[in-house]
C-alpha positions as CSV (number, residue, x, y, z in Angstrom):
1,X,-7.2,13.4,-4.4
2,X,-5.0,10.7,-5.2
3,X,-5.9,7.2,-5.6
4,X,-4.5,4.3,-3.2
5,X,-2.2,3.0,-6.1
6,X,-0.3,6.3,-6.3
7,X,-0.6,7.3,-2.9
8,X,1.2,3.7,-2.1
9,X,3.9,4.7,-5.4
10,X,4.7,8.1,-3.7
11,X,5.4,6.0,-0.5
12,X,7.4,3.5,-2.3
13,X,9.8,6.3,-3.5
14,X,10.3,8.1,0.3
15,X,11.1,4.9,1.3
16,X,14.2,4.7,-0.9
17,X,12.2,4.0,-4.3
18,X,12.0,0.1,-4.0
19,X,9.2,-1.5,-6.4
20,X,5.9,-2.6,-5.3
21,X,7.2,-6.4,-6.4
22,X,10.6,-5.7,-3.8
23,X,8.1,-4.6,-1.6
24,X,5.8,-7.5,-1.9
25,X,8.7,-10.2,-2.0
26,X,10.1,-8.5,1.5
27,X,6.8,-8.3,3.1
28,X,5.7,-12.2,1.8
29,X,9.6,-13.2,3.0
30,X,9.1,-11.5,6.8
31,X,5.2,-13.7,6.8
32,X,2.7,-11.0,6.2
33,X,-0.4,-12.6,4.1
34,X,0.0,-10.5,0.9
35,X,-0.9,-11.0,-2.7
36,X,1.9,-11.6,-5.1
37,X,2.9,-8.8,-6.8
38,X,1.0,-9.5,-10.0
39,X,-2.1,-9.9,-8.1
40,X,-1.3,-6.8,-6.1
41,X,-0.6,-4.8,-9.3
42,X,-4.3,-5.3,-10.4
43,X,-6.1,-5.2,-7.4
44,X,-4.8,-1.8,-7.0
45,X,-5.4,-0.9,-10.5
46,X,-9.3,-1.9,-10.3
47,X,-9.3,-0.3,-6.8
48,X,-10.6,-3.7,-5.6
49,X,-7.7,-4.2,-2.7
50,X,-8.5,-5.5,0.8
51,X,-8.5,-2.7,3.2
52,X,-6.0,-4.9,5.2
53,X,-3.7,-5.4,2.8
54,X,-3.3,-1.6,2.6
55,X,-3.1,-1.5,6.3
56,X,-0.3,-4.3,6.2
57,X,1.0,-2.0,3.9
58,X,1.7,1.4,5.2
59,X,2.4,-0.2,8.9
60,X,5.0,-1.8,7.3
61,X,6.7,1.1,5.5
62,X,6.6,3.5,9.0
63,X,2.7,4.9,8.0
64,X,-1.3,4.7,9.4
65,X,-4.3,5.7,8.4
66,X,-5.9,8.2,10.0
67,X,-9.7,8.9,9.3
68,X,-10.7,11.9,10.4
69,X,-14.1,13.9,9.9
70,X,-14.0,16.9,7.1
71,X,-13.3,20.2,8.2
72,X,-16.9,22.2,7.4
73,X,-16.7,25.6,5.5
């Protein structure tokens, strides 16, 4: 399993390969409450992000999050 950094990094390159600090400057341009991209950068690093942020996100590059229960074996 990936972590949300590198899940968010694959996402970043279907979407045309912007950077995370493009990504943050459009989303903090079009009035979403995001860190700057330093900020960002660590956050996702330590794993310490809001789960909002990473909601704001993936809704804004065409994605959800599903949680769904574990298929049993």
């Amino acid at each position: 399993m990936l972590d949300i950094k590198q899940e968010i990094e694959i996402l970043l390159l279907k979407s045309g390969g912007i950077s995370m600090r493009k990504l943050i400057t459009r989303m903090s341009d079009l009035g979403y409450d995001i860190p700057k991209s330093s900020t960002m950068s660590v956050q996702l690093r330590k794993k310490r992000v809001r789960f909002e942020t990473v909601q704001e996100i993936l809704d804004f590059l065409g994605y959800e999050l599903v949680i769904r229960e574990k298929k049993k074996n």
